[in-house]
N, C-alpha and C positions, 0 to 999 in steps of 0.2 A: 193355443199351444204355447206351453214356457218356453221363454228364451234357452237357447242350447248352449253354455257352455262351452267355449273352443277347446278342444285339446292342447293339452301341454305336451309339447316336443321331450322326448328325453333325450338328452345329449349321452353319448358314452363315454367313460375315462378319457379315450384317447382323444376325442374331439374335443374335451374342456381342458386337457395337458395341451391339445395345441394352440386352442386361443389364450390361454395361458401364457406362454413360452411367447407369441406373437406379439402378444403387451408388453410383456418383458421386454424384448429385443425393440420395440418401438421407442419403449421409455429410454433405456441406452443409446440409443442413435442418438435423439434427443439432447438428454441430460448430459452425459457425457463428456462433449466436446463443448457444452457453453460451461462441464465444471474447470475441463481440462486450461481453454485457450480465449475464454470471454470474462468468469466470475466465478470465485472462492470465496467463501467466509473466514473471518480472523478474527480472534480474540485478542486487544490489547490486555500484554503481563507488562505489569510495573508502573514506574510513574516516570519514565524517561520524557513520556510527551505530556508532560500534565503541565496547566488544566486545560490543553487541546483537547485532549482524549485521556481517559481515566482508565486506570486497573478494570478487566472483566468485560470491558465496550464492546460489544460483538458489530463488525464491519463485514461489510461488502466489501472484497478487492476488485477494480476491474483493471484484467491483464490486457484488455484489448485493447486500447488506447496504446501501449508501448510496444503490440509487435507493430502499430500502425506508427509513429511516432517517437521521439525523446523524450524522456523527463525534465520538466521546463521549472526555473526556479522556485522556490515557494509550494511546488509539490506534496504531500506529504506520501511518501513511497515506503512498500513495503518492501522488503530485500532479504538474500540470505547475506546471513553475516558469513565475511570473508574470511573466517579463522576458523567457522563449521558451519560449512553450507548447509548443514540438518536443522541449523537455528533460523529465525525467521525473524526480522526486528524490524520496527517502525518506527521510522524519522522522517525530519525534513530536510529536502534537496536545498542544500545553500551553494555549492559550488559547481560549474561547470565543467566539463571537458577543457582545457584549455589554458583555464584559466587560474592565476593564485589568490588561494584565502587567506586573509589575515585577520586576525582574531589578537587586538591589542590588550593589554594588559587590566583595561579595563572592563573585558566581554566584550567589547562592540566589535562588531564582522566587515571587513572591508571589501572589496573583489577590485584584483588587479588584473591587467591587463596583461600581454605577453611584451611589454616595454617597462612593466612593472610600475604602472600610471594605476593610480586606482580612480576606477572607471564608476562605481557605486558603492553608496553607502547603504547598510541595511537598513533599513527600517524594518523594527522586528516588534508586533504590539502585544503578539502572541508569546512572549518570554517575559514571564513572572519572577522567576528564581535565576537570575544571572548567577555567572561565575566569573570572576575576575581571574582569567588565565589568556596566556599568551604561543598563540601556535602560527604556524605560517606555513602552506604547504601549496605545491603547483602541482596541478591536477594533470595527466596525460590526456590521449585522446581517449573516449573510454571512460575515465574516471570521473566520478561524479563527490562532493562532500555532503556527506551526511551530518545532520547535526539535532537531538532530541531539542524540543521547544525547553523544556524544564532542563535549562542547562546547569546548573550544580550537582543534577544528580541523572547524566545523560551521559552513558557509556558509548561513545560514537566517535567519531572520523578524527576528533581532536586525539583521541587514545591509539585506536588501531591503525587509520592511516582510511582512502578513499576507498570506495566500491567500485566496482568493474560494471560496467552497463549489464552484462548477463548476470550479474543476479540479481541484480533489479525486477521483480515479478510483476509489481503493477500499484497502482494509488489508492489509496482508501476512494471508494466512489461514492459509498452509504454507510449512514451510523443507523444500526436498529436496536440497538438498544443499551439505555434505557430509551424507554419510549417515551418519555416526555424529553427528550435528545435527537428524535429523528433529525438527518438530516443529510442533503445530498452534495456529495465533493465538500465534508466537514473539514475544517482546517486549512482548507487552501487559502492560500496569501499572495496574490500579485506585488512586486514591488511597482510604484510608479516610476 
């Protein structure tokens, strides 16, 4: 006797509209809230952070580390810019809540204390293209300085003034591409 062939079930419209609809709403639950409140993608425009991160970089932001946490110096944070929070711009965190930048006439970044004692000196190995300009500002609570690596040509905290911790979104956490660039928490800088 041949083997018998199982029958094939036919499903109806409405029973593949609902397992349809069911994957939908599974993937959303899901997707959603790790695109909402964990990880976003971002494209570096321009060359404010060059040669950290180049024109076109496609990153992973992860926002999750900052609703758990501050943004700690050496950072490299994503934020909306405070003149049109619709813009989105990537720099690095050089100054604290608290505390004053000074930025001497030669480019070099100082951080002073709230007795106006300067407390560290930057070590910055990631800045290629200096600028020799002279700013000094004292950050509230709150307030964080933003400054592009490629400072000659880095529209940031020296021009508009600090960012506000709320529009602080979150750190580059992954470079994908290019892909001979991968790499995780790219651009972060510890000072010792």
């Amino acid at each position: 006797m041949p083997p018998v062939a199982p029958e094939e079930k036919k499903h109806s419209f409405r029973e593949e509209a609902w397992e349809t609809f069911r994957f939908l709403l599974i993937a959303l639950v899901i997707v959603v809230p790790i695109r909402v409140f964990i990880a976003q993608p971002f494209i570096v425009s321009g060359a404010s952070m060059d040669p950290t991160f180049k024109d076109k970089q496609y990153l992973i932001v992860d926002e999750l580390s900052y609703h758990l946490g501050d943004p700690s110096r050496g950072d490299v944070a994503i934020f909306k810019y405070p003149k049109n929070p619709k813009q989105y711009f990537i720099k690095r965190v050089i100054g604290l809540p608290g505390e004053t930048v000074l930025v001497n006439g030669q480019g070099q970044v100082f951080i002073k204390d709230a007795d106006g004692k300067i407390v560290l000196t930057m070590k910055e190995p990631y800045v290629m293209h200096p600028k020799d300009d002279s700013v000094e500002r004292t950050l509230k609570i709150g307030e964080y300085f933003m400054m592009g690596d490629n400072r000659s040509g880095s529209f940031d905290s020296r021009a508009w003034g600090p960012v506000n911790r709320d529009f602080i979104v979150g750190k580059a956490f992954l470079r994908l591409f290019p892909l001979t660039e991968i790499d995780v928490l790219p651009g972060q800088y510890r000072q010792e």
